[in-house]
Backbone as CSV, one residue per row, in Angstrom:
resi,resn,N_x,N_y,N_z,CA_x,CA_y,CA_z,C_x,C_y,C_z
1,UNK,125.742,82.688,76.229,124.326,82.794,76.481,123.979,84.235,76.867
2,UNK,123.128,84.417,76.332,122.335,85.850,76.688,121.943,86.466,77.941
3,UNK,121.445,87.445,78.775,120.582,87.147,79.947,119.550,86.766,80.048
4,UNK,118.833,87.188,78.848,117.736,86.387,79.087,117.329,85.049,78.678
5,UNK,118.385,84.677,77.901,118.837,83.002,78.203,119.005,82.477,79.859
6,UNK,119.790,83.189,80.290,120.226,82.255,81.257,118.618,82.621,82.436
7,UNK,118.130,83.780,82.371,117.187,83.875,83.284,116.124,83.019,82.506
8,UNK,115.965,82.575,81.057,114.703,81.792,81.273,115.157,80.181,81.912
9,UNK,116.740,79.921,81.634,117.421,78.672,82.348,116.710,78.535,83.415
10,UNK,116.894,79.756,84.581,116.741,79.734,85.874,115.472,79.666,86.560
11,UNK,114.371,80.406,85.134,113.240,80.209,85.603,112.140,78.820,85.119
12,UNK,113.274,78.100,84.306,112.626,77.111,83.672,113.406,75.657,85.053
13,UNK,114.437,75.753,85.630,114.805,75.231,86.936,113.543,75.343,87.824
14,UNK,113.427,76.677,87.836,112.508,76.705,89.127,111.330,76.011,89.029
15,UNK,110.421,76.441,88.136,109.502,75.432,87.467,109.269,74.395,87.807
16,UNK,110.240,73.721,88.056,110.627,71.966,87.588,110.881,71.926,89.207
17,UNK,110.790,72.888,90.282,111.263,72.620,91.372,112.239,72.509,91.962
18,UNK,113.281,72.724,91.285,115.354,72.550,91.208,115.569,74.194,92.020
19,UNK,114.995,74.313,93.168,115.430,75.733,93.841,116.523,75.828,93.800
20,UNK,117.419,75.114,94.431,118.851,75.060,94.403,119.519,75.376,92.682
21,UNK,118.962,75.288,91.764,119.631,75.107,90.588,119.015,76.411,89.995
22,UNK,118.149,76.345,90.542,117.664,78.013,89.724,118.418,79.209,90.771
23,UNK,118.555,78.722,91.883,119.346,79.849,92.602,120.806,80.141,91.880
24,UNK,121.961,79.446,91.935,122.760,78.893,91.465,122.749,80.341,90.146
25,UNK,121.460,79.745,89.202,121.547,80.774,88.144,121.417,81.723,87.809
26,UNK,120.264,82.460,89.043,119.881,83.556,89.440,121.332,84.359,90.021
27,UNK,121.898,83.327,90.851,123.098,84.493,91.107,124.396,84.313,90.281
28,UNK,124.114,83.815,89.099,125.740,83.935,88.336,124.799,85.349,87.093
29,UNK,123.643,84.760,87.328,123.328,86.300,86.407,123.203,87.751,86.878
30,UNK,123.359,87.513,88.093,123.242,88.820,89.074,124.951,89.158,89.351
31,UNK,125.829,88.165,89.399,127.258,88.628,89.366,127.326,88.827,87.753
32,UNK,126.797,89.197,86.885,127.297,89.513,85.225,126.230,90.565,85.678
33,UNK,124.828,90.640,85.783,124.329,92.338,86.241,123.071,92.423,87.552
34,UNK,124.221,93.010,87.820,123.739,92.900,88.924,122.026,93.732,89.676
35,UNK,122.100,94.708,88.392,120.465,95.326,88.375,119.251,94.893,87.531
36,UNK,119.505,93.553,87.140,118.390,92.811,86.919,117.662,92.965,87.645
37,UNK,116.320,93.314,87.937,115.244,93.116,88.711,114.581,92.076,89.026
38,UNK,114.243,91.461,87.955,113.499,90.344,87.697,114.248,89.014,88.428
39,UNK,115.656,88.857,88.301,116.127,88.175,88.701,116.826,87.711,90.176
40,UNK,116.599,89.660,90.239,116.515,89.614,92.027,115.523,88.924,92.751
41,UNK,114.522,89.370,92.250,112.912,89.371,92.630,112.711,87.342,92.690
42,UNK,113.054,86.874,91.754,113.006,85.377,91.602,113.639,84.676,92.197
43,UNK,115.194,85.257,92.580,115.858,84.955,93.209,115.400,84.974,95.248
44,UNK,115.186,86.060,95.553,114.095,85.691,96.896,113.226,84.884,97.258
45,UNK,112.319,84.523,95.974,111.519,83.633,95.565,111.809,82.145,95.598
46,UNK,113.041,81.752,94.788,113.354,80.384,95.258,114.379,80.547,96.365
47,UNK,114.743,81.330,97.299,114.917,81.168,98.547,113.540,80.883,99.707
48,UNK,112.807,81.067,99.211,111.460,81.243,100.286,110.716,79.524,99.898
49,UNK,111.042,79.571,98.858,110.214,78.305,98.322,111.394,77.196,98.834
50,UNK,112.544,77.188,99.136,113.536,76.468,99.622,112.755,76.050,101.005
51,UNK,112.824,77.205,101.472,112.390,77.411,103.004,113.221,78.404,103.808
52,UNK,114.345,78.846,102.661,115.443,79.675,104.045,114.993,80.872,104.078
53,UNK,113.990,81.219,104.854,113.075,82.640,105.174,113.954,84.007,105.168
54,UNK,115.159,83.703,105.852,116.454,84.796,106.569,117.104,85.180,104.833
55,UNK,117.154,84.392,103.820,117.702,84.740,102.861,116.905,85.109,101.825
56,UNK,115.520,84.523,101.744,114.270,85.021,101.159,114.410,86.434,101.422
57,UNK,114.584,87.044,102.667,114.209,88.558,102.946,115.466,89.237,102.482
58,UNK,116.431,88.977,102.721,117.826,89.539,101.938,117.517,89.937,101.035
59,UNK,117.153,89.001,99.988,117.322,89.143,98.728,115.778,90.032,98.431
60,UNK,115.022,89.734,99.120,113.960,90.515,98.694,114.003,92.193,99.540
61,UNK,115.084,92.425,100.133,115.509,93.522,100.419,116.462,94.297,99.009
62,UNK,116.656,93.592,98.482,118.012,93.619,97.465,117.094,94.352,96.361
63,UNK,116.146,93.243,96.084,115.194,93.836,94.720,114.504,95.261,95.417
64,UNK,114.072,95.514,96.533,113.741,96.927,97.209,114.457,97.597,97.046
65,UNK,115.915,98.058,97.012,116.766,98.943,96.368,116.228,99.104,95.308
66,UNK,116.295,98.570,94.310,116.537,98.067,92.696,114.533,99.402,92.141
67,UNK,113.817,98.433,93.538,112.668,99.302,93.004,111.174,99.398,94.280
68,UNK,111.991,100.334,94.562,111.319,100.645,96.342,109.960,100.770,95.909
69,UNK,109.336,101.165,94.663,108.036,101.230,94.984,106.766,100.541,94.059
70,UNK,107.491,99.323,94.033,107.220,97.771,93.678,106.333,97.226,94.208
71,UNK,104.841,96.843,93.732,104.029,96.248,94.517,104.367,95.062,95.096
72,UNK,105.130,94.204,93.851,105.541,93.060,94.170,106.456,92.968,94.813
73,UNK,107.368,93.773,94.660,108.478,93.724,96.583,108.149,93.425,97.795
74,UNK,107.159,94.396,98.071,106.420,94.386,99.227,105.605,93.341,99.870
75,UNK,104.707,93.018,98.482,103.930,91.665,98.888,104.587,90.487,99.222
76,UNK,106.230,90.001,98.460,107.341,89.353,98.808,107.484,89.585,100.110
77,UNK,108.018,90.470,100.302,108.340,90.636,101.805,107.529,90.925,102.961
78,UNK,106.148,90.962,102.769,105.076,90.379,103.521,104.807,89.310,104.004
79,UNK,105.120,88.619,102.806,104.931,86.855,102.494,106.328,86.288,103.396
80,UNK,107.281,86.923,102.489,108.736,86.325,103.762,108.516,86.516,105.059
81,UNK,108.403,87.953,105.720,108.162,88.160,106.985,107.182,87.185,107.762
82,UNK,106.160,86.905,107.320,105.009,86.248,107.898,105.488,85.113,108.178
83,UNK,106.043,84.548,107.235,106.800,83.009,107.178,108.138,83.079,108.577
84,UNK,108.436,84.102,108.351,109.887,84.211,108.893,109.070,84.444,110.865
85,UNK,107.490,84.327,110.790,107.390,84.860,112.113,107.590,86.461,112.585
86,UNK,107.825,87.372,111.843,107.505,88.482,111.877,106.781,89.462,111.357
87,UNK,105.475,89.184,112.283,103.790,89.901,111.628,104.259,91.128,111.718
88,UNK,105.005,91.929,112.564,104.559,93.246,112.605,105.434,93.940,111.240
89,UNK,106.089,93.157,110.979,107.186,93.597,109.568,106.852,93.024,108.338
90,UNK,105.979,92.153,108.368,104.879,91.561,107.728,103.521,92.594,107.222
91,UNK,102.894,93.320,108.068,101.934,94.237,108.023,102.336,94.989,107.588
92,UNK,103.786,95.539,107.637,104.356,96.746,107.294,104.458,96.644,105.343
93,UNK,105.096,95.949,105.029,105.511,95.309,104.032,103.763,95.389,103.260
94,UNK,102.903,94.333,103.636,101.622,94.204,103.246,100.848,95.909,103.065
95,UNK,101.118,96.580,103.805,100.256,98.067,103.512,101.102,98.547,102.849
96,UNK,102.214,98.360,102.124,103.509,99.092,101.295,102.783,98.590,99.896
97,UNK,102.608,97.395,99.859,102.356,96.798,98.630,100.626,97.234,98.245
98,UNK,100.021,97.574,99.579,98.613,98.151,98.634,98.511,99.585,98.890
99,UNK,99.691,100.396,99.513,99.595,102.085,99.040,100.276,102.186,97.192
100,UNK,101.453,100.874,97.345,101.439,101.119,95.385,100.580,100.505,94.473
101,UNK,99.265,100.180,95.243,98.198,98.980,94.050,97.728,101.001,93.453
102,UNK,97.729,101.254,95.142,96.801,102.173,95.211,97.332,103.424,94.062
103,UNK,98.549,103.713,94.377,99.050,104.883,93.376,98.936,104.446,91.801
104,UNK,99.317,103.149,91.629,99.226,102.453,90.302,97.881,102.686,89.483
105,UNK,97.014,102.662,90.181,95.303,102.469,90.073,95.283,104.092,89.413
106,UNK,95.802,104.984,90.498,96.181,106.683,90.273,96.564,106.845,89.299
107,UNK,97.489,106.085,88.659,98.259,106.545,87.738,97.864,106.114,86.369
108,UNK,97.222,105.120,86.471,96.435,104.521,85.348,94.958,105.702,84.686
109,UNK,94.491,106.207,85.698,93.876,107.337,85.408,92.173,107.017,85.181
110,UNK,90.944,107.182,84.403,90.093,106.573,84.725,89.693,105.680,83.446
111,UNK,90.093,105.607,82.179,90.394,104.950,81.449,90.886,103.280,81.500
112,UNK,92.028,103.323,82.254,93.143,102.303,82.249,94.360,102.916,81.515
113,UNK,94.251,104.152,81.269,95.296,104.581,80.630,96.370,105.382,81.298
114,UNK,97.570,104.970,81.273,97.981,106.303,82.229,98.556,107.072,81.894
115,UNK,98.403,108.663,82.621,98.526,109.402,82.221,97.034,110.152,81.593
116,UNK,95.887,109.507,81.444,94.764,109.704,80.784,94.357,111.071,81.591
117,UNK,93.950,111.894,80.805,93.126,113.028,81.547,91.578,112.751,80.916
118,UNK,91.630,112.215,79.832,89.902,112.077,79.118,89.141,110.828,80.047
119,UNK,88.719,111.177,80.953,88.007,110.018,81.303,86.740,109.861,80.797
120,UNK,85.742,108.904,80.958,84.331,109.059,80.654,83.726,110.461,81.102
121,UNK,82.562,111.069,80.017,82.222,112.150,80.096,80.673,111.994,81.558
122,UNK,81.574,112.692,82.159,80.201,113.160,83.472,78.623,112.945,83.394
123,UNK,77.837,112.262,83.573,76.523,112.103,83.405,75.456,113.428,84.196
124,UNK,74.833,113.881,83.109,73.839,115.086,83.903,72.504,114.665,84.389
125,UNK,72.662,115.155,85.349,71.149,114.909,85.949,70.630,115.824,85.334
126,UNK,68.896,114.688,85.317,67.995,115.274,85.050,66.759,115.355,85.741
127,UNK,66.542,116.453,85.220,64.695,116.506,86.741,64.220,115.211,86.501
128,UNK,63.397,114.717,87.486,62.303,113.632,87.515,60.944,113.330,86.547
129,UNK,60.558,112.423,86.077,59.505,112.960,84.939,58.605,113.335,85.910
130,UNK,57.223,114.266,85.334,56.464,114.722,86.332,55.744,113.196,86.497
131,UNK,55.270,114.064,87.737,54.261,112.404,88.669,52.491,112.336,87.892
132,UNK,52.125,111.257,87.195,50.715,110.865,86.788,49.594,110.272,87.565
133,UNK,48.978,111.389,88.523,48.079,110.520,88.848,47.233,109.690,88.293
134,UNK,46.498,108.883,89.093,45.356,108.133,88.096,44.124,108.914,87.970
135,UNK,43.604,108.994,87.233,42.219,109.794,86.827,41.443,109.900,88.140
136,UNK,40.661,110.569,88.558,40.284,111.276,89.844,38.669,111.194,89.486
137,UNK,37.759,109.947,89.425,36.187,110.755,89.092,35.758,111.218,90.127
138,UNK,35.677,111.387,91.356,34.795,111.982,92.265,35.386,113.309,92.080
139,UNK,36.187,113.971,91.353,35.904,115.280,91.379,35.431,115.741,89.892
140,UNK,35.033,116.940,89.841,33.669,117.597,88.595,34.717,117.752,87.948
141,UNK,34.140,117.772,86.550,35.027,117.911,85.389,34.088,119.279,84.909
142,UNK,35.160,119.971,84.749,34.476,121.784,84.387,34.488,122.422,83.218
């Protein structure tokens, strides 16, 4: 089987609610490679959805190596922490995950493109039209 055989195995387990069985697969594909991301990342995931908070954060420490500046790391380990009873490592985690919404947004440019330097062209102001009064009869017409 492929990896990404066995990771859609693991994510088609999880699915179905089989945490235990998608874990199981998550880590025989992480002992064949071990810098899968995706499978790190899922793998925290059905630890948290288990309930074991202490191994949820492990592993979602694990995928933070793999890619420290991961929105979705962070928000993981926001989510674990909070669960796990630790807000202040919780908050920490939570402002990690929206300084990279934030750089992402940066990097996308003003397009959606990233890398874009052409953004929409600048709008010029223009003077005001002049002001029309209404016709004035009490004064002489000359």
């Amino acid at each position: 089987m492929t990896l990404q055989e066995q990771y859609d195995e693991a994510m088609f387990a999880f699915s179905r609610g089989d945490f235990d069985g998608a874990i199981a697969r998550l880590k025989a594909l992480l002992a064949v490679e071990p810098a899968h991301f995706d499978a790190q990342l899922a793998l925290g995931m059905a630890h948290y959805r288990r309930g074991d908070f202490a191994a949820a954060i492990a592993e979602g420490h694990k995928a933070e190596q793999l890619h420290p500046r991961e929105q979705l790391v962070h928000t993981n380990l926001s989510l674990f922490y909070m669960k796990a009873g630790d807000k202040l490592k919780a908050e920490h985690h939570g402002l990690q995950a929206k300084i990279e919404s934030w750089r992402a947004d940066a990097a996308q440019g003003p397009e959606g493109k990233a890398g874009s330097d052409a953004g929409l062209p600048m709008a010029r102001s223009q003077p005001p039209p002049p002001i029309k009064f209404p016709s004035q009869p009490w004064k002489k017409k000359k």
